[in-house]
C-alpha positions, -999 to +999 in steps of 0.1 A: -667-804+247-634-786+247-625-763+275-635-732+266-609-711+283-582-729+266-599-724+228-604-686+237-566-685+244-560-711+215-585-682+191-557-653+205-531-668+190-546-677+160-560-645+156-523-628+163-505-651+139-529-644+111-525-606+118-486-612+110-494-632+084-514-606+069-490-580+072-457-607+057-488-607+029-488-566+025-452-565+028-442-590+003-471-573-024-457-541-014-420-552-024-435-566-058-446-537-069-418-514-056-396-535-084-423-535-112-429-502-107-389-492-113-390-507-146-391-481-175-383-479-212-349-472-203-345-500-182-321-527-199-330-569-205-304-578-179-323-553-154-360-565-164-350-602-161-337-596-124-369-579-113-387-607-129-367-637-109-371-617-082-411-614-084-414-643-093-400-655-061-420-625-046-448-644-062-441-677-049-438-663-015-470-650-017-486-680-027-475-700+003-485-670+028-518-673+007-524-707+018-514-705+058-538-674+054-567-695+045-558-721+064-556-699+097-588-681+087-603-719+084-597-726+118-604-694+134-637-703+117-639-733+138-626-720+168-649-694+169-677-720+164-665-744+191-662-710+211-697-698+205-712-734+213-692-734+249-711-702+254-744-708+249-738-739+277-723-714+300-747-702+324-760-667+323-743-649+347-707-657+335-719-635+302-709-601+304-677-582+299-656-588+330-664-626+329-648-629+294-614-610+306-613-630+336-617-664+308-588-645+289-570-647+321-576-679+328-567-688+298-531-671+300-530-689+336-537-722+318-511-718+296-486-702+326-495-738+345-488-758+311-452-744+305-445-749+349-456-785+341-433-790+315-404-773+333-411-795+365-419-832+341-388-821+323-406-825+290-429-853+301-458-834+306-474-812+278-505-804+279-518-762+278-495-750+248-484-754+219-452-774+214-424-763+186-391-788+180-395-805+208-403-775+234-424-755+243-437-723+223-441-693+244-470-673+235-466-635+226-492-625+250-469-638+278-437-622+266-455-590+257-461-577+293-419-584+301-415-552+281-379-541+288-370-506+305-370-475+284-339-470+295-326-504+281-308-497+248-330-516+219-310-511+185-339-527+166-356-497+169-333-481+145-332-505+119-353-520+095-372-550+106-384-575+083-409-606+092-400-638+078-416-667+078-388-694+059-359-699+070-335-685+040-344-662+006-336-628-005-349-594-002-348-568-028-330-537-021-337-504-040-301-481-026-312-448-020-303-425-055-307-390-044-324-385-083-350-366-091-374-357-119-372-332-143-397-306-154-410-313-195-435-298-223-468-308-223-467-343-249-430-340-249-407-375-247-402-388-214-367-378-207-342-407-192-343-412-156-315-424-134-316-459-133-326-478-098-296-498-085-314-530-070-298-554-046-310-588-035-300-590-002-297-629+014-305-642+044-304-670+061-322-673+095-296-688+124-312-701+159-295-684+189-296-698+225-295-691+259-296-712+287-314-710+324-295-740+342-321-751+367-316-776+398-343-804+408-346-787+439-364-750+419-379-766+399-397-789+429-397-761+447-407-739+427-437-710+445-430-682+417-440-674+383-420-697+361-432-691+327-425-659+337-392-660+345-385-679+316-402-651+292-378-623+313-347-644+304-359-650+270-365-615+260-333-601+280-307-625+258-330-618+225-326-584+234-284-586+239-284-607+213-298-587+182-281-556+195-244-575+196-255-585+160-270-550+144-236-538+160-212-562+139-236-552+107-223-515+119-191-524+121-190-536+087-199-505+068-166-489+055-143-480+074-130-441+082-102-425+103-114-390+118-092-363+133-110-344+160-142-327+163-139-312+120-129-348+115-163-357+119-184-327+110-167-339+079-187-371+075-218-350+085-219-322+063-204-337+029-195-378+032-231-388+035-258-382+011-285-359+021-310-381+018-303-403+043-312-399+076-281-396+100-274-404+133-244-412+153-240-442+173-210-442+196-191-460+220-187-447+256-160-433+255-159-414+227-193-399+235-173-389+269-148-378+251-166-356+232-192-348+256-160-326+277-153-309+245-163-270+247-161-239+221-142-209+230-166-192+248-170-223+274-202-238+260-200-278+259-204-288+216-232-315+221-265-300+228-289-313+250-322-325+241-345-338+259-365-351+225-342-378+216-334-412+243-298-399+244-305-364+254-276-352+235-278-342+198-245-335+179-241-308+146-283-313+154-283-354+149-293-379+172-266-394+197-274-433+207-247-444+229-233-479+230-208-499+251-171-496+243-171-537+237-204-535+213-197-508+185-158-515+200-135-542+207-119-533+236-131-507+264-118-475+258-119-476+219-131-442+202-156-464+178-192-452+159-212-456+133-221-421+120-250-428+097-287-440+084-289-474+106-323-480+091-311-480+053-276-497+063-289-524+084-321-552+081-331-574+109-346-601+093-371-618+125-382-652+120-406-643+154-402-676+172-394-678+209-394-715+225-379-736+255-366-769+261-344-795+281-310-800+270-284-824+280-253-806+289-218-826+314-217-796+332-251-789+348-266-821+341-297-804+325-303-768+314-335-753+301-326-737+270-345-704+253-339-705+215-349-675+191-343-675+154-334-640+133-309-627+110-287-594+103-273-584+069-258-550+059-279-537+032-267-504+019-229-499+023-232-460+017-256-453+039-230-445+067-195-449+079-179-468+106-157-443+120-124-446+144-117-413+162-088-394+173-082-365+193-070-330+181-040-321+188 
């Protein structure tokens, strides 16, 4: 009979993955119809044939997710059997609510003492988890506790994030028009509606790495919490990582030279369409820079507010702050995006986190973290990338 501890924490997972599974399902229907629904009778044969080669990979898509749906729900079925079985052979007094989350736990240890086994075997050992390319796959239940700080900047957060689950395709953009409807007499002809601009976006998921070099001596050694130390370093070079990339996909919207404060009330008020929602991500500096501006009567021009992570609001939009070298090049530059991050910029997250031993001349052997994700610019008029200069 399997261990039960280990096929509750093998159920989780299961569970978890066909949870994102089911929303990559919703997503990918919800895109589908987003296109059908755009085609009208004034919609030309070039635009109709796009949106069908585009659901119909939509529809091929689906039909894979489809199968690793059923196929997950097949053996969360016989999990949950194998589960139920071990129960009814566990004696009474382990049943009640506080004995299954101390299983769970158990479980999580299990797994903890699976991924230490396999850092201190170097790879020989692996038994506990579930192994991906040669590594080990680190659960999400043991990177979701290694939350970072809320003071940590997370760029993600202003983007739009996409789950994946292949490795390269394209997603359908639908740019932002501004249209509207018009009113019309009852049985009157539908009059002609601006037509939707649709983009297929590529992408193409890369593997990024970062390495924990690691002597004999730790690893024997070893008293602490390796798996977690592994999930800290993990998440703290994911973290770096997407931000330094959502930064470049910044950097790439168009370029524009503003003079001084009117300068970039300028992009504000009239350069952006209204129907985008604005915000202003700057380097250091220029936030300082324009954090010591004041009006004539004395008063500083960004406001405070505590409602936004910043705490500072300029012309009423949210101020993120980023390192001079991120939405920069070098410290000191007077960079920023001024614009809708979310419409400009998709993260494209393939979701995988795993670790394993690499050869390497310098250190011998390293562990090496791997995650897999893409960034691709999306709209280019949803904002401006913006170099600054003072008044004079």
């Amino acid at each position: 009979m399997s261990n039960p501890v280990i096929v509750a924490a093998k159920l989780k997972l299961k569970r978890s993955a066909l949870e994102t599974k089911l929303s990559e399902i919703k997503e990918a229907q919800e895109r589908s119809d987003t296109l059908i629904r755009a085609i009208d009778d004034n919609t030309t044969e070039e635009e109709v044939a796009t949106v069908e080669k585009s659901v119909e990979e939509i529809q091929t898509e689906l039909a894979a997710k489809e199968a690793e749906k059923t196929n997950l729900e097949k053996e969360i079925e016989e999990l949950e059997a194998a589960l139920e079985e071990s129960n009814e052979k566990t004696p009474k007094q382990n049943e009640n609510p506080e004995g299954g989350q101390r299983k769970m736990k158990k479980g999580n240890e299990e797994i903890r003492e699976g991924i230490k086994a396999y850092i201190r075997s170097k790879g020989q050992e692996r038994a506990g988890f579930t192994s991906v390319e040669g590594g080990a796959l680190i659960p999400e239940e043991l990177l979701a506790p290694q939350e970072a700080p809320a003071d940590v900047l997370n760029l993600s957060k202003y983007v739009n994030v996409v789950p994946v689950s292949s490795g390269a395709g394209k997603y359908p953009v639908i740019k932002k028009s501004g249209s509207k409807m018009v009113s019309q007499a009852e049985l009157a002809a539908n009059p002609e509606l601006a037509k939707p601009v649709i983009t297929e976006v590529p992408f193409d998921i890369e593997t990024f790495r970062g390495f924990i070099p690691v002597s004999q001596e730790v690893i024997e050694d070893a008293d602490y919490d390796v798996a977690g130390m592994i999930a800290s370093e993990i998440q703290d070079q994911e973290l770096n990582t997407k931000n330094f990339a959502i930064a470049n996909a910044m950097k790439s919207a168009p370029a524009k030279a503003v003079t001084g404060l009117d300068g970039i009330k300028a992009v504000f008020n009239k350069d952006i369409k209204k129907v985008y929602n604005v915000k202003a991500f700057l380097s250091a500096s220029l936030f300082n820079a324009l954090d010591t501006l004041k009006d004539a009567d004395g008063r500083y021009l960004l406001q405070t507010d505590v409602t936004v992570e910043s705490g500072k609001k300029l012309f009423g939009k949210e101020v993120v702050v980023l390192d001079d070298t991120m939405i920069g090049t070098l410290d000191g530059d007077l960079k920023g995006f001024i614009g809708d991050a979310k419409a400009a910029v998709t993260l494209f997250d393939r979701k995988r986190a795993s670790v394993k031993w690499v050869d390497n001349d310098v250190y011998g052997e390293l562990l090496a973290g791997f995650v897999r994700f893409d960034v691709e610019k999306t709209d280019s008029e949803a904002g401006f990338y913006i170099t600054y200069t003072a008044a004079i």
